[in-house]
C-alpha positions as CSV (number, residue, x, y, z in Angstrom):
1,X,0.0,0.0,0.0
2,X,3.3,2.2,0.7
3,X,4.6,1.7,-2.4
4,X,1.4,2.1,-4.3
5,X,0.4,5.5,-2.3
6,X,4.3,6.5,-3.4
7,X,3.9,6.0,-7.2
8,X,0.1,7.7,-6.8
9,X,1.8,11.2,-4.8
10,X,4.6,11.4,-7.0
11,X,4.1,9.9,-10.1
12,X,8.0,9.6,-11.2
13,X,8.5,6.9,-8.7
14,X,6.3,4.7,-10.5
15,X,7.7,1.7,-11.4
16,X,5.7,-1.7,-11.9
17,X,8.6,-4.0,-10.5
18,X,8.3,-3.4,-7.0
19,X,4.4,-3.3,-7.2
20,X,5.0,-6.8,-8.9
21,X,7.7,-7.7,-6.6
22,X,5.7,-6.8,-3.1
23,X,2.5,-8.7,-4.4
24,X,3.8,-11.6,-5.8
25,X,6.1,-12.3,-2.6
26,X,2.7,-11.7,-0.5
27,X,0.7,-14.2,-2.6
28,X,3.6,-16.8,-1.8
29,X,3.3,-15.8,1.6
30,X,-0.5,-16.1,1.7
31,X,-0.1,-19.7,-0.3
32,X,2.4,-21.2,2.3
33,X,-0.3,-20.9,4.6
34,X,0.3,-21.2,8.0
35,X,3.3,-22.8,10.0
36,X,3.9,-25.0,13.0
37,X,6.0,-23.0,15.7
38,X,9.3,-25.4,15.8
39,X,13.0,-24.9,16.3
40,X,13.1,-24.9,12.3
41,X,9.9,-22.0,12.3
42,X,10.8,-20.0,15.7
43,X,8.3,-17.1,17.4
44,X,8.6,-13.7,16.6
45,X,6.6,-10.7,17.6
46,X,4.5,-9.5,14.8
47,X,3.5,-6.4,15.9
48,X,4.8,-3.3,14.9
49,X,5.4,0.0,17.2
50,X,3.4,3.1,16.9
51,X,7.3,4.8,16.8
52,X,8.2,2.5,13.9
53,X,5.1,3.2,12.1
54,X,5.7,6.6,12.0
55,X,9.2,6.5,11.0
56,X,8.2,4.4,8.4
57,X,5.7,6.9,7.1
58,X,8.1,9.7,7.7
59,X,11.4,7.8,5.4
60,X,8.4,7.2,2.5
61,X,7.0,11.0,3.4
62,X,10.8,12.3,2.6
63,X,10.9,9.9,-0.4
64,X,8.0,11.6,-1.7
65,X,9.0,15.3,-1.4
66,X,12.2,14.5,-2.3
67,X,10.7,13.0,-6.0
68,X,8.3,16.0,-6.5
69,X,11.0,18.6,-5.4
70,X,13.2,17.4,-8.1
71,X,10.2,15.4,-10.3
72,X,12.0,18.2,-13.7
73,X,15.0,17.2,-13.6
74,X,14.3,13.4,-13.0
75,X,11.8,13.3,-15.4
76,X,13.9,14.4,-18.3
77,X,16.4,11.4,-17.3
78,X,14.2,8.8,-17.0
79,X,14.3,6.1,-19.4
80,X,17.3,7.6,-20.7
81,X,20.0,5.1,-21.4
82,X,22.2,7.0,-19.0
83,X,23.6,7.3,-15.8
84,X,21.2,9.6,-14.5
85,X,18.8,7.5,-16.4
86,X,19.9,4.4,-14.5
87,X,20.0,6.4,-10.6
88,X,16.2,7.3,-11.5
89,X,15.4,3.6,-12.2
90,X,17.5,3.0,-8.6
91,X,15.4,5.9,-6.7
92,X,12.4,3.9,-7.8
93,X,12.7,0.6,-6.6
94,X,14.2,2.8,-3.1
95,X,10.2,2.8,-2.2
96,X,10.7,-0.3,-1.0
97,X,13.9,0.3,1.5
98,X,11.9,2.0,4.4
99,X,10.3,-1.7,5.2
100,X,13.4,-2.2,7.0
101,X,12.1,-0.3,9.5
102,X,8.7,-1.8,10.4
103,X,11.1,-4.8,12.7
104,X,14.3,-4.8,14.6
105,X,16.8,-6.8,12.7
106,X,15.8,-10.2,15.3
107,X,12.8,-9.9,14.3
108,X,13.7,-10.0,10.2
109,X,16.2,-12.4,10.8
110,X,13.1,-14.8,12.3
111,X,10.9,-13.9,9.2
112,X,14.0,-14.5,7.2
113,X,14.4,-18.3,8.5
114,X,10.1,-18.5,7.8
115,X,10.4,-17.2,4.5
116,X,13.3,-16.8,2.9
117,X,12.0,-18.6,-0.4
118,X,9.0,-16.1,-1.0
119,X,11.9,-13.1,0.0
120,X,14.3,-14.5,-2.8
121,X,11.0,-15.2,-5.3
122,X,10.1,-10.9,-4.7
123,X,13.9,-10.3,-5.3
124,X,13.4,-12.5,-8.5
125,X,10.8,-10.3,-9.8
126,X,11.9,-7.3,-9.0
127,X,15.4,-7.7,-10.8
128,X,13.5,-10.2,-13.9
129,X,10.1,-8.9,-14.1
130,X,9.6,-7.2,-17.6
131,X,13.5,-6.2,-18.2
132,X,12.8,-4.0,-21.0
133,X,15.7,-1.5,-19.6
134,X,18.3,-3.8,-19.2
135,X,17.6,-5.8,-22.9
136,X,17.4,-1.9,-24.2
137,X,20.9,-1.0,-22.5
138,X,22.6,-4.5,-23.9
139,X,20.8,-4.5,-27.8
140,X,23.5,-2.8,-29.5
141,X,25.4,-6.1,-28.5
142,X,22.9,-8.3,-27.9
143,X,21.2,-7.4,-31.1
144,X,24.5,-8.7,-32.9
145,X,25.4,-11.2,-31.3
146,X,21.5,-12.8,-31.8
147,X,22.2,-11.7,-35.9
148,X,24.7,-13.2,-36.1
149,X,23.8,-16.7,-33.9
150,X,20.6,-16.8,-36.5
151,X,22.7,-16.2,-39.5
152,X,24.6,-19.1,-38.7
153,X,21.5,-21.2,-38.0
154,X,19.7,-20.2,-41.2
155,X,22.8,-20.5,-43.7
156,X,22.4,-24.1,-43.5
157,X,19.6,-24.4,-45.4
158,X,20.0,-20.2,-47.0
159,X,23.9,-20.7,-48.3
160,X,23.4,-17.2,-50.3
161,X,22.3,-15.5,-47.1
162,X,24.1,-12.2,-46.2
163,X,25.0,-10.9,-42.7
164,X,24.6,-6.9,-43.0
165,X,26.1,-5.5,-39.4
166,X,24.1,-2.8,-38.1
167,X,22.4,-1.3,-35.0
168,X,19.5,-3.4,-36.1
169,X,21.5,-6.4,-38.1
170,X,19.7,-7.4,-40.9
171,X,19.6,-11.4,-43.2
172,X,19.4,-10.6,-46.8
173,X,18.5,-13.4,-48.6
174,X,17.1,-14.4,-52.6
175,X,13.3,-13.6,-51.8
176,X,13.3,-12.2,-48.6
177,X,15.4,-9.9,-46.0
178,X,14.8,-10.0,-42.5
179,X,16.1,-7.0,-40.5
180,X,16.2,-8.0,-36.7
181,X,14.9,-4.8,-34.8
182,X,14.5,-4.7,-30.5
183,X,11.1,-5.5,-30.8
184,X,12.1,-9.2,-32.1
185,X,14.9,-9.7,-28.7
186,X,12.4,-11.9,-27.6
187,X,11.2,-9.8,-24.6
188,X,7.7,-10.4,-25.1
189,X,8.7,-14.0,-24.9
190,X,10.7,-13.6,-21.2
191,X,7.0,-11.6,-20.3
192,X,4.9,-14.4,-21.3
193,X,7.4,-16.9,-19.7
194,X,7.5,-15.1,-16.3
195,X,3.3,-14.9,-16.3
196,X,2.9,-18.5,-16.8
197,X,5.7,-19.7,-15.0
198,X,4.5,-17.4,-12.0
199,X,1.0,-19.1,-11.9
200,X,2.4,-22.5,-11.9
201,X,4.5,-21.5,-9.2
202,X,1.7,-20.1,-7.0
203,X,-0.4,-23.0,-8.0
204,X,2.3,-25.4,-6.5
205,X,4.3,-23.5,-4.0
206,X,3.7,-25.6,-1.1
207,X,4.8,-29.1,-3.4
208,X,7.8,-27.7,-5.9
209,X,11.9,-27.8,-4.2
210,X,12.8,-23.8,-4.2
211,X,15.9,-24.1,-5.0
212,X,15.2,-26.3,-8.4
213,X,12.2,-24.0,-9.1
214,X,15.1,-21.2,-9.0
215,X,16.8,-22.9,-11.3
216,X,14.2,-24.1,-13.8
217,X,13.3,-20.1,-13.6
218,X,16.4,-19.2,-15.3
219,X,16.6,-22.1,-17.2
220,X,13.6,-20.9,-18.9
221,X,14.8,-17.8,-19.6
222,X,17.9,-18.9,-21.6
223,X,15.4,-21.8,-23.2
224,X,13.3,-18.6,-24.3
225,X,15.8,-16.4,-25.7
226,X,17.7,-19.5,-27.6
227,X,14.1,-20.8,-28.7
228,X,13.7,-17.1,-29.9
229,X,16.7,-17.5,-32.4
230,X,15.5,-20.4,-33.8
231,X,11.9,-19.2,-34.1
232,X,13.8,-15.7,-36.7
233,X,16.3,-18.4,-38.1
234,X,12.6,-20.3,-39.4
235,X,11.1,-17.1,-40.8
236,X,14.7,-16.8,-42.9
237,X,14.5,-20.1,-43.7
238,X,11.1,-19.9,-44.8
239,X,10.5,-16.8,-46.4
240,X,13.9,-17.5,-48.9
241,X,11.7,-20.9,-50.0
242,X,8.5,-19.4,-50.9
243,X,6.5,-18.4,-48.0
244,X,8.0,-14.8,-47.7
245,X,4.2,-13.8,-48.0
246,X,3.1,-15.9,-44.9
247,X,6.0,-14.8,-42.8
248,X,5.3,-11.1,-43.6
249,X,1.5,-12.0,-42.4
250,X,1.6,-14.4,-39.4
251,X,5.3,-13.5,-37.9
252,X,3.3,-10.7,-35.4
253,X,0.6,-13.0,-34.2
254,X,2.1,-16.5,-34.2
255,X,4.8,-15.6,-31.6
256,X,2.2,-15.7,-28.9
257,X,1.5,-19.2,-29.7
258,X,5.4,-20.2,-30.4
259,X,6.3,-19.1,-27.1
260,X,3.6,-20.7,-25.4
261,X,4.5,-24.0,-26.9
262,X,7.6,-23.4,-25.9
263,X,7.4,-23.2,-22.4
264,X,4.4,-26.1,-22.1
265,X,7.8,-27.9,-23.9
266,X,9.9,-27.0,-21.0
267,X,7.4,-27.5,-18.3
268,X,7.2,-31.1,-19.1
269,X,10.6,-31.8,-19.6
270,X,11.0,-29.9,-15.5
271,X,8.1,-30.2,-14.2
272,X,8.2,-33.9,-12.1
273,X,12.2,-32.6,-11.4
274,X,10.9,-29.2,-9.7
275,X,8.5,-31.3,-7.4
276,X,10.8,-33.9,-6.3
277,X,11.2,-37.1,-5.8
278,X,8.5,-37.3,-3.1
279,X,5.9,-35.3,-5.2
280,X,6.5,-36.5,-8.7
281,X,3.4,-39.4,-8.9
């Protein structure tokens, strides 16, 4: 509510990752359900002091003023590719710093033993969740280094193709030449990977080993991006034998469904290891 109140008073703060980050740890949280007090799950004092409270109110309070104060000058950096641009993207995700405040550090260190999986899953999304900035700040080599991984891929079966280096590398082939632009990095892929791989994990939470979910996570992502490079090295492919006319027509709209197979691909080939050997029947 903080961080939503933040982003609604000063509108240069806003920022969906730590609105994504905050919820989706919660959900976790909310999913877990509740826990037997053990030597593995020890007390803690849950409530919070009226003096904490306000402090807390006051550190968001300064965060605020401080954002408005100065909301010209950030707003012309931000989204720049730039320093500045980069320390505005910081100052956003800072809503979340005056939390620390709410408990004495025993008291976090107690929560921390509890829930140190759903903490590390909200660190996920805040640092994964719909990275248009960092894919935007790597393309220049990024975007060459996928050209040129696809150029390789579709020469096989294009032998005339041609490699043309440039900000946006582009495949010139004998019917058809495919320019690879940001928009094709594949980022509406890692989106629709992080939504669906996000529901399984709320759906199975309680069953599914962290630390292999963590993994499978980032798997995915590499999976994605290299499934991606295959899915441009087809439409080379393709559109140089004939269907440069169905390429130009479906290569929009079909992704949606590419990527989805995709990842029901990679779900069943990690699904029975994410759960374990107790869980997999």
């Amino acid at each position: 509510m903080a961080v939503a109140a933040d982003q609604f008073a000063a509108p240069i703060l806003y920022s969906s990752s730590p609105l994504w980050a905050t919820t989706s740890c919660l959900l976790l949280v909310w999913r877990r359900g509740n826990f037997s007090h053990s030597a593995c799950y020890p007390l803690f004092e849950r409530s919070i002091s009226i003096g904490r409270l306000a402090t807390f109110l006051a550190a968001h309070s300064v965060i605020v003023l401080s954002a408005r104060s100065l909301s010209g000058t950030l707003q012309s950096a931000s989204g720049a590719m730039t320093l500045a641009g980069t320390l505005v993207a910081a100052w956003k995700l800072c809503v979340l710093a005056p939390t620390v405040i709410l408990f004495p550090s025993g008291t976090w260190k107690k929560i921390a033993s509890i829930y140190f999986p759903e903490a590390i899953a909200g660190l996920v999304v805040l640092l994964t969740f719909f990275p248009n900035r960092p894919l935007r700040a790597f393309w220049p080599w990024y975007g060459q280094l996928l050209g040129r991984f696809v150029h390789a891929l579709a020469r096989i079966f294009v032998p005339k193709l041609v490699y043309l280096a440039d900000s946006n590398p582009t495949l010139s082939g004998p019917e058809l030449d495919v320019t690879i632009i940001p928009e094709c990095s594949g980022i509406d892929g890692l989106e629709l990977f992080d939504y669906l791989f996000a529901f399984v994990m709320f759906l199975d939470w309680n069953r599914v080993n962290k630390s292999r979910a963590l993994k499978a996570y980032f798997g995915g992502l590499l999976a994605i991006l290299l499934s991606n490079a295959a899915r441009i090295a087809s439409f080379v492919v393709l559109g140089n034998h004939g269907f440069a006319n169905s390429v130009a027509r479906f290569h929009i709209s079909a992704g949606w469904i590419f990527f989805s197979v995709v990842f029901l691909v990679y779900l069943s080939m990690t699904y029975r290891w994410m759960l374990g050997k107790k869980d997999s029947s």
